[in-house]
Z-matrix of the N, CA and C atoms (Angstrom, degrees):
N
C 1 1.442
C 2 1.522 1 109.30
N 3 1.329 2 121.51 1 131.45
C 4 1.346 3 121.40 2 -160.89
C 5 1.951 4 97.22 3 -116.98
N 6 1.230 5 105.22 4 -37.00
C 7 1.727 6 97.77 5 165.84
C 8 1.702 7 107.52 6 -159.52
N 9 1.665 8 98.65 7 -168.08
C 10 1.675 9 97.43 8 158.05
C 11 1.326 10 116.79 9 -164.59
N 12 1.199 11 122.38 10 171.39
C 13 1.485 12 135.55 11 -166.14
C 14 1.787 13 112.25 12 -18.18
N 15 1.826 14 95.90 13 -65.99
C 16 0.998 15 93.45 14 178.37
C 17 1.509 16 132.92 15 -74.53
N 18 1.813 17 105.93 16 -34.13
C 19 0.988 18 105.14 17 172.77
C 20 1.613 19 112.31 18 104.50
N 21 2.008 20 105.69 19 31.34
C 22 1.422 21 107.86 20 -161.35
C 23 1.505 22 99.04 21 -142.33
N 24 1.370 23 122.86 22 144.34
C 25 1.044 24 130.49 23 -179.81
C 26 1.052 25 129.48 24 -26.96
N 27 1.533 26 133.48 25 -24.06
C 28 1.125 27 150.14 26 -142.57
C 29 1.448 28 107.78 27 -167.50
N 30 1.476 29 134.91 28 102.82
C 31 0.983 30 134.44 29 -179.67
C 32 1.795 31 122.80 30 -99.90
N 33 0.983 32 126.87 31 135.92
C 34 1.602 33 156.62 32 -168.72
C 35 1.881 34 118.99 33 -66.85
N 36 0.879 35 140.21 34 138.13
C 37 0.959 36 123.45 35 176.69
C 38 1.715 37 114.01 36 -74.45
N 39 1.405 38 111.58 37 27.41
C 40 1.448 39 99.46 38 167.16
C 41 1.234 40 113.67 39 -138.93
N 42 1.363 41 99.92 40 11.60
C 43 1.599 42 112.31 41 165.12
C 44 1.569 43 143.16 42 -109.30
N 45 1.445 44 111.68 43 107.77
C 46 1.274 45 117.65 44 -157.22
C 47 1.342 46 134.15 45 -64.51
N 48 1.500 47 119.87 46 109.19
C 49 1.688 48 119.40 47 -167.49
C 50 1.550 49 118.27 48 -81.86
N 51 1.551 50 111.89 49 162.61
C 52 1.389 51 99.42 50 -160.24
C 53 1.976 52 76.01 51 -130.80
N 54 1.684 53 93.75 52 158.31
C 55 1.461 54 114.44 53 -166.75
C 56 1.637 55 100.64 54 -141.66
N 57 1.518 56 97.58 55 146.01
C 58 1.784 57 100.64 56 -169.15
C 59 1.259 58 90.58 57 -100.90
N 60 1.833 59 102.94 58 88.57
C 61 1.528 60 107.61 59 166.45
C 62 1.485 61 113.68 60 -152.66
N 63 1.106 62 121.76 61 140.18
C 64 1.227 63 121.06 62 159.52
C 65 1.260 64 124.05 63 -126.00
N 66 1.351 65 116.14 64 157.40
C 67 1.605 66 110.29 65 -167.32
C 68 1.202 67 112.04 66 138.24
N 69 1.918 68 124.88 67 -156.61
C 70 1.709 69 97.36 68 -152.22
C 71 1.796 70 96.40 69 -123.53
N 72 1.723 71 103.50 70 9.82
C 73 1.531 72 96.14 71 167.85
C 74 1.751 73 125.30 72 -61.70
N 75 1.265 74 91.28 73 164.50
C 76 1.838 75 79.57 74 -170.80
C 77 1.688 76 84.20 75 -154.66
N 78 1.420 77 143.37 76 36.01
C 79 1.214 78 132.84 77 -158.80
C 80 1.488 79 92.13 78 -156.98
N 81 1.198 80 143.86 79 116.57
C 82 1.671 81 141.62 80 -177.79
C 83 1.174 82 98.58 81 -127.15
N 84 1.732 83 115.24 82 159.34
C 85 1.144 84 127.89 83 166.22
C 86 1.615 85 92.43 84 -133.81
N 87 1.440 86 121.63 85 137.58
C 88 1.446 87 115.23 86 -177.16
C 89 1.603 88 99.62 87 -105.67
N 90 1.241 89 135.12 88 135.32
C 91 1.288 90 133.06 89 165.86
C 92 1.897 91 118.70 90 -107.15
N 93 1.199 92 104.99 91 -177.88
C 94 1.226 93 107.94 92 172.47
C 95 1.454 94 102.26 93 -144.36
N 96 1.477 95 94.80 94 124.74
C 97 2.127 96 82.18 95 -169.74
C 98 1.468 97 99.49 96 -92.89
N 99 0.982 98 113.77 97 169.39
C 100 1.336 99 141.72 98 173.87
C 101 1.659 100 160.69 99 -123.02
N 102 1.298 101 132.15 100 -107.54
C 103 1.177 102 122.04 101 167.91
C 104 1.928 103 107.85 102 -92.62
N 105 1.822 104 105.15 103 133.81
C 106 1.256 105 106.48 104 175.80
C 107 1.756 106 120.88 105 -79.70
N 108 0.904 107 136.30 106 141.40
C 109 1.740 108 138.48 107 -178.65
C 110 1.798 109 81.55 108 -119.00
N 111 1.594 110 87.60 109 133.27
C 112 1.838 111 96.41 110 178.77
C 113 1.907 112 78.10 111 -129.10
N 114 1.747 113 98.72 112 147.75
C 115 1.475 114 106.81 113 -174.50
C 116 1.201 115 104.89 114 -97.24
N 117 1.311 116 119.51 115 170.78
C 118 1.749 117 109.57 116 170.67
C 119 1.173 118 139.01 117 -77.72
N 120 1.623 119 112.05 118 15.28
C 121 1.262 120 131.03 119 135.36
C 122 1.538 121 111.00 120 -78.44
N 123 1.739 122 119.72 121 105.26
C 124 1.662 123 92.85 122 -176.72
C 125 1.155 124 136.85 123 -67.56
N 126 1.745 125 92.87 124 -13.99
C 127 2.062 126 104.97 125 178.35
C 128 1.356 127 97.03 126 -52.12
N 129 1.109 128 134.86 127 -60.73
C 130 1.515 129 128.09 128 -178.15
C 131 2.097 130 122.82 129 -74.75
N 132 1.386 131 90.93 130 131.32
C 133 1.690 132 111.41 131 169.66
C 134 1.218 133 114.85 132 -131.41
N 135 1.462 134 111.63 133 -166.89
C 136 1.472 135 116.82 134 -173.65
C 137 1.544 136 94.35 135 -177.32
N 138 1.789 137 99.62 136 110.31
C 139 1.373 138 97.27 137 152.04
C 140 1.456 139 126.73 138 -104.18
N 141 1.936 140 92.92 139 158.74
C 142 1.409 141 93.02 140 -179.34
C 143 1.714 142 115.37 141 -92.74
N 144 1.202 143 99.78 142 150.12
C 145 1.522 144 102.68 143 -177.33
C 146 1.767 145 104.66 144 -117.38
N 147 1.462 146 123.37 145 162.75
C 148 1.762 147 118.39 146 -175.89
C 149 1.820 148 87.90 147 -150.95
N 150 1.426 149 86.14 148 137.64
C 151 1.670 150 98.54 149 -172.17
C 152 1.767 151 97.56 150 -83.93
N 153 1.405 152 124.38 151 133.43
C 154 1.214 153 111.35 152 -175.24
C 155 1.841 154 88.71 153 -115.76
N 156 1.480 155 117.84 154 -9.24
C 157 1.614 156 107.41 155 -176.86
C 158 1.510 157 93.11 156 169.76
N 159 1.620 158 86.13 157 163.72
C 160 1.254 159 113.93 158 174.05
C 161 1.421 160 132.21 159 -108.69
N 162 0.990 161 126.04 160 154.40
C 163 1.953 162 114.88 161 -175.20
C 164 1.624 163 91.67 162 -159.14
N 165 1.514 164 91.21 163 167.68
C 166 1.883 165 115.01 164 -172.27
C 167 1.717 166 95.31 165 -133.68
N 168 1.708 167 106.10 166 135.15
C 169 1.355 168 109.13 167 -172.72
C 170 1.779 169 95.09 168 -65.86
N 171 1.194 170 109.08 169 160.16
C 172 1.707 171 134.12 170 -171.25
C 173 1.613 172 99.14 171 -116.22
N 174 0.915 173 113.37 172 -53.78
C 175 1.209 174 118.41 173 -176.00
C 176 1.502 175 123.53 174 163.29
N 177 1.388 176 112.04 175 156.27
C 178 1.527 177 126.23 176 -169.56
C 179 1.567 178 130.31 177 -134.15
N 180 1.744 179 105.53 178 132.46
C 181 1.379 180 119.41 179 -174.00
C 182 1.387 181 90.98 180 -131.64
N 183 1.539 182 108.25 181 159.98
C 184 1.622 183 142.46 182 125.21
C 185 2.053 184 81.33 183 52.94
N 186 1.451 185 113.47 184 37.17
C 187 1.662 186 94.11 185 152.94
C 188 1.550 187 73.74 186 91.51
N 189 1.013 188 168.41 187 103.63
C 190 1.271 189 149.40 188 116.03
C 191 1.676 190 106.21 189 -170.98
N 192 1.118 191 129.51 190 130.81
C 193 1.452 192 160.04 191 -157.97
C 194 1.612 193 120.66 192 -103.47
N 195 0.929 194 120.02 193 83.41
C 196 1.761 195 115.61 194 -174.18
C 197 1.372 196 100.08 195 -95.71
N 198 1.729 197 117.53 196 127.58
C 199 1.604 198 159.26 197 172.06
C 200 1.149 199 86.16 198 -82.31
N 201 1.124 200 103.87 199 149.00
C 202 1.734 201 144.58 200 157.99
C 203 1.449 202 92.95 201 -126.41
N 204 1.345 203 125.50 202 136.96
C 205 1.371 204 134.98 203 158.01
C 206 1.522 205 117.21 204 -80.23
N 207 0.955 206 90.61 205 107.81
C 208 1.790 207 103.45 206 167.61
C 209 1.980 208 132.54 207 -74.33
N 210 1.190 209 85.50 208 -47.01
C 211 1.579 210 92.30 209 -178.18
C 212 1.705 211 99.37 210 -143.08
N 213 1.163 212 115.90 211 137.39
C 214 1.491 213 123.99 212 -162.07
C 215 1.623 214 102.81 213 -124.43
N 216 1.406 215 110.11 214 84.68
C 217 1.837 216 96.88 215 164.82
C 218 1.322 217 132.62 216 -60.02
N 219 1.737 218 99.81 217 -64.88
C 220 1.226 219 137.62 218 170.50
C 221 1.561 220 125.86 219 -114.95
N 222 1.711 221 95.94 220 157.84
C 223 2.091 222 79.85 221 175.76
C 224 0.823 223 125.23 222 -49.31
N 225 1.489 224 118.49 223 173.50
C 226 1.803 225 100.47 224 -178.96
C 227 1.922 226 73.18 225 -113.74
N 228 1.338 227 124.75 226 158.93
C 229 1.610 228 136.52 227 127.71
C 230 1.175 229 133.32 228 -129.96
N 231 1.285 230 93.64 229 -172.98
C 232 1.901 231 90.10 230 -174.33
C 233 1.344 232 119.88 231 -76.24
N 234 1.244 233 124.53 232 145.32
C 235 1.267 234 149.62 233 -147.43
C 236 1.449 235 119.79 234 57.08
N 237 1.659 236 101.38 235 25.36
C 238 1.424 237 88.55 236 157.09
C 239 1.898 238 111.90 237 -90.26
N 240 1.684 239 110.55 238 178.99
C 241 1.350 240 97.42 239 -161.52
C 242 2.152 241 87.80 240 -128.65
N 243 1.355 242 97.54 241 168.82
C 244 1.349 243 101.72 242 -175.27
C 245 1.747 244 96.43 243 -119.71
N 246 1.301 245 123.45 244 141.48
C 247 1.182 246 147.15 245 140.23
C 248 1.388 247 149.03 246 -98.53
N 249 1.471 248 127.58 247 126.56
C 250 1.505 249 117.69 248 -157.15
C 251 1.798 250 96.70 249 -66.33
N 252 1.308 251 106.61 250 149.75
C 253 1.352 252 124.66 251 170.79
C 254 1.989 253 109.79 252 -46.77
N 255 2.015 254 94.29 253 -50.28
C 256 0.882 255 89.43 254 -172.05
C 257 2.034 256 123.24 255 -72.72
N 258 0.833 257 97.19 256 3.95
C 259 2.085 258 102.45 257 178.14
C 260 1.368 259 116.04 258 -112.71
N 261 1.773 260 101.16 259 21.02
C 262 1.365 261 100.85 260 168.09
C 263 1.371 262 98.27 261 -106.13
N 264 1.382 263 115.00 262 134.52
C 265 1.660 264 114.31 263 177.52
C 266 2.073 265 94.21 264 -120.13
N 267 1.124 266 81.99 265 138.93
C 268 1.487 267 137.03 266 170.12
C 269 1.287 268 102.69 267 -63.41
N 270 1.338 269 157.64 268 161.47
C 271 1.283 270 138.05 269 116.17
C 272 1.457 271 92.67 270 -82.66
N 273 1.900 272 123.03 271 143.65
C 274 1.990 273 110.24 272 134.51
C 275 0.927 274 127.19 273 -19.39
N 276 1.123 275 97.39 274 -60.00
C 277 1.763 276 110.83 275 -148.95
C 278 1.266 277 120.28 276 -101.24
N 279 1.730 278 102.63 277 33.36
C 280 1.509 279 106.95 278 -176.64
C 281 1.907 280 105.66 279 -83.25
N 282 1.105 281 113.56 280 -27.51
C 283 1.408 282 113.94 281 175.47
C 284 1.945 283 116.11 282 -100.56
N 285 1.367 284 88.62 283 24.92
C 286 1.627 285 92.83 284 168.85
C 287 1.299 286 132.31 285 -136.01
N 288 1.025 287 99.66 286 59.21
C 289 1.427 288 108.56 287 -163.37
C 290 1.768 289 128.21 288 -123.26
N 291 1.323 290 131.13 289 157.86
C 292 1.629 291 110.68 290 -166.11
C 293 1.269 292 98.08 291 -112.39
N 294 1.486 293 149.83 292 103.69
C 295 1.224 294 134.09 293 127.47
C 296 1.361 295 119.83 294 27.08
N 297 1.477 296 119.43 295 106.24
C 298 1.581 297 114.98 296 157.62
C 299 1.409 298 103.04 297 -139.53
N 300 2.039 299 108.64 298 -167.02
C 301 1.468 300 97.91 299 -156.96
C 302 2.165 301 71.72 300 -100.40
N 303 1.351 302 85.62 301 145.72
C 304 1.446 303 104.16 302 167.05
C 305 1.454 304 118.99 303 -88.37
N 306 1.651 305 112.49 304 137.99
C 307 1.051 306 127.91 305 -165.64
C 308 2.043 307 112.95 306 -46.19
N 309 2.152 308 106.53 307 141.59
C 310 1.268 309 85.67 308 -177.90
C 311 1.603 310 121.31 309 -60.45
N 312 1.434 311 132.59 310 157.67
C 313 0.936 312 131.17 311 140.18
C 314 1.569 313 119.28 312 -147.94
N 315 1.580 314 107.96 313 127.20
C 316 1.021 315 120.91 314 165.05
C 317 1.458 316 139.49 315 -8.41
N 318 1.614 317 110.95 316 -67.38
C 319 1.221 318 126.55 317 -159.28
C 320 1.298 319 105.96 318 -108.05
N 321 1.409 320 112.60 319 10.88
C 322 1.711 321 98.32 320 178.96
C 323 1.058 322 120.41 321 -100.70
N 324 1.319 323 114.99 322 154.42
C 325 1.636 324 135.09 323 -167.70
C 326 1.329 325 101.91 324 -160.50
N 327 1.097 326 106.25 325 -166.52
C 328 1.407 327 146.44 326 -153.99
C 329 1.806 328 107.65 327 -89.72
N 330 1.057 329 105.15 328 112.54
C 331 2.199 330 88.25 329 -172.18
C 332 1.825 331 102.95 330 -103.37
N 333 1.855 332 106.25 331 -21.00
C 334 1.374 333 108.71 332 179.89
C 335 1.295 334 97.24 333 151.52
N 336 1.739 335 105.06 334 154.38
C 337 1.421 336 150.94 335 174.59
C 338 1.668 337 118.93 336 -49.21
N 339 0.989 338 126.25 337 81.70
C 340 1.379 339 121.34 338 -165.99
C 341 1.659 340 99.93 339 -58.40
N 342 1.105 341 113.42 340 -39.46
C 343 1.630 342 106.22 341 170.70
C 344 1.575 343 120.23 342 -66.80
N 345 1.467 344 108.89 343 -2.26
C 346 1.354 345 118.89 344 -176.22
C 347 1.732 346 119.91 345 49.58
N 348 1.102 347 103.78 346 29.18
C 349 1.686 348 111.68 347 164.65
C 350 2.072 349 107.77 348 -97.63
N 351 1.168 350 104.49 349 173.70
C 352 1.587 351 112.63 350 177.04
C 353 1.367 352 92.54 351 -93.96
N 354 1.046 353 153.19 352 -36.51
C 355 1.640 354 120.05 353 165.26
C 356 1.162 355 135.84 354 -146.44
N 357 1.478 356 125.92 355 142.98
C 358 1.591 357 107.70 356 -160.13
C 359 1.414 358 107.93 357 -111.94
N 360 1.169 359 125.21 358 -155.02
C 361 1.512 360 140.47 359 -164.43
C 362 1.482 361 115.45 360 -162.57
N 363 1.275 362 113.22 361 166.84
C 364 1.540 363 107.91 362 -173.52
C 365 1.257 364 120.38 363 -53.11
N 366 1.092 365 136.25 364 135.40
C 367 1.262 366 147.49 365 171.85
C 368 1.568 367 116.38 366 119.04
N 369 1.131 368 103.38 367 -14.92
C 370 1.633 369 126.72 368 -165.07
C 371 1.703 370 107.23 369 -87.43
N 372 1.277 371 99.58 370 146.91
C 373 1.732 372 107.09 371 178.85
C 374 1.107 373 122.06 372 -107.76
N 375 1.338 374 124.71 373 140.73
C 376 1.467 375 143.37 374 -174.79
C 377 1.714 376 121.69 375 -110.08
N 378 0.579 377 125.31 376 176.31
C 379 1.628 378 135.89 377 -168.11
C 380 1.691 379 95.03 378 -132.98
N 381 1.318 380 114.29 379 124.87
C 382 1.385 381 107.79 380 166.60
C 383 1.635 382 110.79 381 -123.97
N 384 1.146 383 132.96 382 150.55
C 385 1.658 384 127.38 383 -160.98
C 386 1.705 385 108.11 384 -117.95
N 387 1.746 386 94.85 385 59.86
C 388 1.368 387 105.22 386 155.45
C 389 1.575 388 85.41 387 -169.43
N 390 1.214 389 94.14 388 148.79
C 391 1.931 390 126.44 389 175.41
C 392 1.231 391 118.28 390 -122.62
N 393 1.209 392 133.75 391 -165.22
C 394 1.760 393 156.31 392 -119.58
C 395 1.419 394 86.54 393 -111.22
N 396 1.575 395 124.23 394 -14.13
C 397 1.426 396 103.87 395 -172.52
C 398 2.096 397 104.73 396 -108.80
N 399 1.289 398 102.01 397 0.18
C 400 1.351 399 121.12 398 161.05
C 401 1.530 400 119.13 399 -100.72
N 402 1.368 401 128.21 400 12.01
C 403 1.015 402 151.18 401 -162.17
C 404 1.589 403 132.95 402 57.92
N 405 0.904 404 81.80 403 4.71
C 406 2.086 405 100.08 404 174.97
C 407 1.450 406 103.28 405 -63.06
N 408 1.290 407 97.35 406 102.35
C 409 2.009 408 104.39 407 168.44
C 410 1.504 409 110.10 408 -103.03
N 411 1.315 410 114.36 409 -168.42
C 412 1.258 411 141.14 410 133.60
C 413 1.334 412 127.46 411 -10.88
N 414 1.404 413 141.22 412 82.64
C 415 1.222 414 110.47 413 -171.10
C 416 1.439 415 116.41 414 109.98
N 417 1.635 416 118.80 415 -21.60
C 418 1.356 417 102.45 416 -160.14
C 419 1.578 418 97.25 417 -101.03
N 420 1.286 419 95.64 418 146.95
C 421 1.847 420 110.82 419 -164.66
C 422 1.256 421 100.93 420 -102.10
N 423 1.727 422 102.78 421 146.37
C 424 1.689 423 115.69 422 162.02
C 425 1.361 424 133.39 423 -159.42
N 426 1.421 425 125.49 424 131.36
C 427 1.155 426 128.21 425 -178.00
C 428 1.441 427 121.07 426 -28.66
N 429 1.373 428 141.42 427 149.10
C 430 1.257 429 147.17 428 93.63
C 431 1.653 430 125.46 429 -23.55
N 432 0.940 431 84.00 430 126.28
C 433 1.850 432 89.49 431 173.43
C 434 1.873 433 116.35 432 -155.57
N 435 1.206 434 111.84 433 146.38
C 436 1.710 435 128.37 434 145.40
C 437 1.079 436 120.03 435 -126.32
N 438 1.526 437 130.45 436 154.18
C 439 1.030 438 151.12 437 144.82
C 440 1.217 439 106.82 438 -21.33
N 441 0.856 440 126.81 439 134.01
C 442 1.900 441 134.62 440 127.97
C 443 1.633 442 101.17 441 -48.27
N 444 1.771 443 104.21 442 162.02
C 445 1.163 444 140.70 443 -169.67
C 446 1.492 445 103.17 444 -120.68
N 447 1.494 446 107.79 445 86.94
C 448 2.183 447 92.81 446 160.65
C 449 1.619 448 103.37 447 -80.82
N 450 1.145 449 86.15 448 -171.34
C 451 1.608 450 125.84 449 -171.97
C 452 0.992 451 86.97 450 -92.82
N 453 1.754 452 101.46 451 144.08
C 454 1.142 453 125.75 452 157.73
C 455 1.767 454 128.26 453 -140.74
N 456 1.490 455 134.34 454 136.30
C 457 1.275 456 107.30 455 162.79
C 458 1.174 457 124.73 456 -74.92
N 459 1.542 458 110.32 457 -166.07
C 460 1.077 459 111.81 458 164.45
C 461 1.588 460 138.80 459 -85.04
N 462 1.409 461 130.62 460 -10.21
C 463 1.027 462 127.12 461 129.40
C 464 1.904 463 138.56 462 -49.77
N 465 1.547 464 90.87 463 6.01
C 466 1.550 465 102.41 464 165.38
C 467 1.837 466 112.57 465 87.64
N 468 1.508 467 111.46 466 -23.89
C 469 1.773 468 104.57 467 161.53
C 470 1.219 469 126.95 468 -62.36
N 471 1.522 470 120.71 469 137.95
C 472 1.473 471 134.05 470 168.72
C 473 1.765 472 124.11 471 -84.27
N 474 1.261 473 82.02 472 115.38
C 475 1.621 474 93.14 473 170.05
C 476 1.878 475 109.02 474 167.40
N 477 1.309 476 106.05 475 -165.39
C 478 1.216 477 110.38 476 171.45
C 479 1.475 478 116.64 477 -111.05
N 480 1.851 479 127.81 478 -16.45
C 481 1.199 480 102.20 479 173.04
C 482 1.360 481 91.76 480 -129.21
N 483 1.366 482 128.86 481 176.70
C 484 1.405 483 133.16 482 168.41
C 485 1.189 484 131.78 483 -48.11
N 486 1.279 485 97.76 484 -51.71
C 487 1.780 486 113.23 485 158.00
C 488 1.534 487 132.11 486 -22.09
N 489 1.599 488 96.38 487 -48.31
C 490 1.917 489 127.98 488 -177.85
C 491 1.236 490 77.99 489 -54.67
N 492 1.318 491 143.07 490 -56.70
C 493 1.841 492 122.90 491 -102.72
C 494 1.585 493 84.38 492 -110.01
N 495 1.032 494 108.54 493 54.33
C 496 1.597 495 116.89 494 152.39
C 497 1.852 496 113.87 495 -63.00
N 498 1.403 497 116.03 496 163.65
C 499 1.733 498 105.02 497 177.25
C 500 1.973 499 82.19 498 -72.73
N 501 1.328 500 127.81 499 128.56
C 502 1.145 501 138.24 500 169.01
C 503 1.856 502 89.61 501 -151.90
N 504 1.209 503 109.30 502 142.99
C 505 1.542 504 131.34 503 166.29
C 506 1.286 505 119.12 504 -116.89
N 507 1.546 506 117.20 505 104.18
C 508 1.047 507 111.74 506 -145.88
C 509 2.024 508 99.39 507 -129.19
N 510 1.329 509 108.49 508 133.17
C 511 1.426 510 101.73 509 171.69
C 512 1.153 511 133.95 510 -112.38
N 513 1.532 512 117.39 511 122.75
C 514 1.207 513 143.20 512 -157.00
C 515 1.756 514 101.64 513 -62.27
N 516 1.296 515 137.15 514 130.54
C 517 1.310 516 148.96 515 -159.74
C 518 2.092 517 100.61 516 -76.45
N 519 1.199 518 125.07 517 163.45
C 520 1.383 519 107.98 518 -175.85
C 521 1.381 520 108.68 519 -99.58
N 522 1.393 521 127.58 520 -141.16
C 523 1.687 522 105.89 521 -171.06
C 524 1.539 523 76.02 522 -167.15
N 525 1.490 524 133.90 523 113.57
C 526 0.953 525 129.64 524 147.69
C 527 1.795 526 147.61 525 -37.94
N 528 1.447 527 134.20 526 83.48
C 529 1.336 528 108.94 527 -169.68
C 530 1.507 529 98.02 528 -138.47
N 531 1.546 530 108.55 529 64.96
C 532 1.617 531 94.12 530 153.52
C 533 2.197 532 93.47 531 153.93
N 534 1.025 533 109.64 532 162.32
C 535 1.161 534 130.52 533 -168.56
C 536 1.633 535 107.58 534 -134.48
N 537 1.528 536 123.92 535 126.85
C 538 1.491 537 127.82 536 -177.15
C 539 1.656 538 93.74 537 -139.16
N 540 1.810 539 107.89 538 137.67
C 541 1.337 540 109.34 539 167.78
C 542 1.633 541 106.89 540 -120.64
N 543 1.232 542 127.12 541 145.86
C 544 1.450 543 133.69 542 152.37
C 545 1.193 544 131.63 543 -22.72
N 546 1.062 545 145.79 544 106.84
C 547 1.230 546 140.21 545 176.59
C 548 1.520 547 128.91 546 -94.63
N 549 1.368 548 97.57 547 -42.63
C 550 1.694 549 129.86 548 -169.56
C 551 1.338 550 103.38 549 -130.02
N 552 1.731 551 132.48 550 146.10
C 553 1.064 552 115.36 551 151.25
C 554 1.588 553 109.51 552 -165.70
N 555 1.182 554 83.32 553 122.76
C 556 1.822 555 113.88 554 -174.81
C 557 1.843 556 113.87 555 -65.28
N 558 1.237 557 119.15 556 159.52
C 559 1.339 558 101.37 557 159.32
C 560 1.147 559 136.13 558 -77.26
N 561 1.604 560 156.35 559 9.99
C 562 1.153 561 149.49 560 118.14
C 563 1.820 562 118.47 561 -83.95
N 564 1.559 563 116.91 562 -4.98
C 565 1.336 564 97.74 563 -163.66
C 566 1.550 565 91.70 564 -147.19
N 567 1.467 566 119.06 565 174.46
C 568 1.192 567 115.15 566 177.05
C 569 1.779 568 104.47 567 -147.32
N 570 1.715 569 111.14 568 163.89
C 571 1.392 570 95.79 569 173.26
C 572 1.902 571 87.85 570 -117.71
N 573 1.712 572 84.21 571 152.89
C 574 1.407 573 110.82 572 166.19
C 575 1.114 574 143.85 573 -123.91
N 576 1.555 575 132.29 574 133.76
C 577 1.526 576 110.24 575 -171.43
C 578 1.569 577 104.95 576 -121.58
N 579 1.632 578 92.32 577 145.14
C 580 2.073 579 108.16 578 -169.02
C 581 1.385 580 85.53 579 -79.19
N 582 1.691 581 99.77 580 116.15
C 583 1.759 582 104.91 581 160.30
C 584 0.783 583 102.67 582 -103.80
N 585 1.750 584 142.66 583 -8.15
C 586 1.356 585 121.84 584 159.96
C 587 1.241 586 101.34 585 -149.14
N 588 1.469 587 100.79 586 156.56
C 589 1.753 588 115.10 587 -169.56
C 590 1.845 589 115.90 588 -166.53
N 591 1.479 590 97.72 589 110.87
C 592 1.148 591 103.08 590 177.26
C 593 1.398 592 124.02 591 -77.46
N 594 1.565 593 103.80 592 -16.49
C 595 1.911 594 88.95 593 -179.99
C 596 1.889 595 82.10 594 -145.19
N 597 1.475 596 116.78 595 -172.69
C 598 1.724 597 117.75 596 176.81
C 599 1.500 598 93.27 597 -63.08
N 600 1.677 599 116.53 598 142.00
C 601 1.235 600 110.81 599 163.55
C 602 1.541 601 100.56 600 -92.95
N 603 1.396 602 108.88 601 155.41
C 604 1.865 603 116.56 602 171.99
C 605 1.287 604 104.26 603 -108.63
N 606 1.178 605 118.60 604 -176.75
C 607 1.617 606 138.76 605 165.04
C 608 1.850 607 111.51 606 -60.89
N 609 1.438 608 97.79 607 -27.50
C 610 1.453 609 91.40 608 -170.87
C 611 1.805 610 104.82 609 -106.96
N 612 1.179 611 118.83 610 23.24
C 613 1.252 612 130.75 611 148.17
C 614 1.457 613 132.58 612 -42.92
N 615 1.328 614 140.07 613 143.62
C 616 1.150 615 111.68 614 179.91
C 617 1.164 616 107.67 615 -111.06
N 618 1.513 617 103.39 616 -177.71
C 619 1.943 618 115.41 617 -170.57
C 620 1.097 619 101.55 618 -122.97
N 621 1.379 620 143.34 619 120.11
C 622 1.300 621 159.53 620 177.18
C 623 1.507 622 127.47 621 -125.60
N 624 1.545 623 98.50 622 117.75
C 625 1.617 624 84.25 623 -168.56
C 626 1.375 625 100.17 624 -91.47
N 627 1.789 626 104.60 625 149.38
C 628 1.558 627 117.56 626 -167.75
C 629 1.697 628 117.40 627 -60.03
N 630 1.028 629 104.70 628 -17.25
C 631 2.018 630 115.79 629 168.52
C 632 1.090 631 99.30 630 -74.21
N 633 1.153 632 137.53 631 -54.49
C 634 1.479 633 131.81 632 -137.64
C 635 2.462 634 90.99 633 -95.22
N 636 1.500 635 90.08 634 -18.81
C 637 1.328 636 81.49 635 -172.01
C 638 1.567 637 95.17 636 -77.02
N 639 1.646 638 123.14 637 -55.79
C 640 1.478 639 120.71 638 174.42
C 641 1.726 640 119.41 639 -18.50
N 642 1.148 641 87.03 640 -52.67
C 643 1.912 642 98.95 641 -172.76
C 644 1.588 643 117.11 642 -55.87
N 645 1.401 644 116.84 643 -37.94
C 646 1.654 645 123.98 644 -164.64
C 647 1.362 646 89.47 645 -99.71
């Protein structure tokens, strides 16, 4: 978006934005991008983008594109960007899909909050930092988990009597509180939604796949 009607930081749903385009789209989606997720490959990221409205071209001069706003979520401002309707793909089969347990992996977690708050709750979406090329599809399900909490004194050994606190390394069992399935999934990253959750999940939550939890 290069300006608008009025010419104000913040544009209105009755004020018409102009786009440095010409050509034969006539269908916009305006976004506002947002927070970047970089994978642990750093060559690869992924930004997020949020649709704040829609508009239909009005008409066109000299390289430049006049919006009509159609559907108004959010404000629109500057440096937000417009996209044709038509190069947004959909998957079908994003609402048809069966739940399974997703493949183990080690290192996955949590990369961030698509709502960009510190913690969400059921219904809410997550960012996880492995995708379709780590085998994370559609569908594939995974635990919530924390640690348990031992005892400790104050000289810093674990256990309950003195005796225990031999050099022993010992691992604390996990604690089930919440269930996330796949929704979307990119090649380094995937989105997820908490269908169940016993307390806020955070970023520093863990990811457990439901096989690998059966086994221990």
């Amino acid at each position: 978006m290069i300006g608008s009607s009025e010419g104000l930081n913040y544009v209105t749903a009755e004020d018409d934005v102009y786009i440095d385009y010409q050509g034969e789209e006539t269908e916009w989606a305006i976004y506002r991008v947002s927070q970047r997720f970089v994978a642990q490959q750093p060559e690869y990221s992924m930004q997020q983008v949020r649709m704040v409205a829609t508009a239909n071209s009005q008409f066109q001069a000299d390289g430049v594109t006049t919006l009509e706003i159609e559907r108004f979520i959010h404000e629109i401002k500057q440096g937000d960007v417009a996209i044709p309707l038509s190069a947004i793909q959909t998957p079908e089969h994003i609402n048809h899909f069966q739940p399974h347990a997703g493949p183990v992996i080690d290192d996955l977690s949590i990369a961030g909050m698509m709502d960009e708050v510190n913690y969400v709750v059921r219904g809410q979406a997550v960012v996880l930092n492995r995708g379709y090329v780590s085998r994370v599809e559609q569908g594939s399900s995974y635990a919530l988990v924390k640690p348990a909490h031992g005892f400790q004194f104050s000289q810093g050994e674990f256990g309950l009597v003195e005796a225990d606190s031999e050099e022993t390394s010992l691992t604390m069992p996990t604690i089930d509180v919440g269930q996330l399935v796949v929704i979307r999934s990119y090649p380094f990253f995937s989105i997820a939604v908490i269908i169940e959750a016993s307390e806020p999940i955070t970023q520093q939550t863990l990811v457990a796949s439901p096989s690998k939890r059966a086994k221990s």
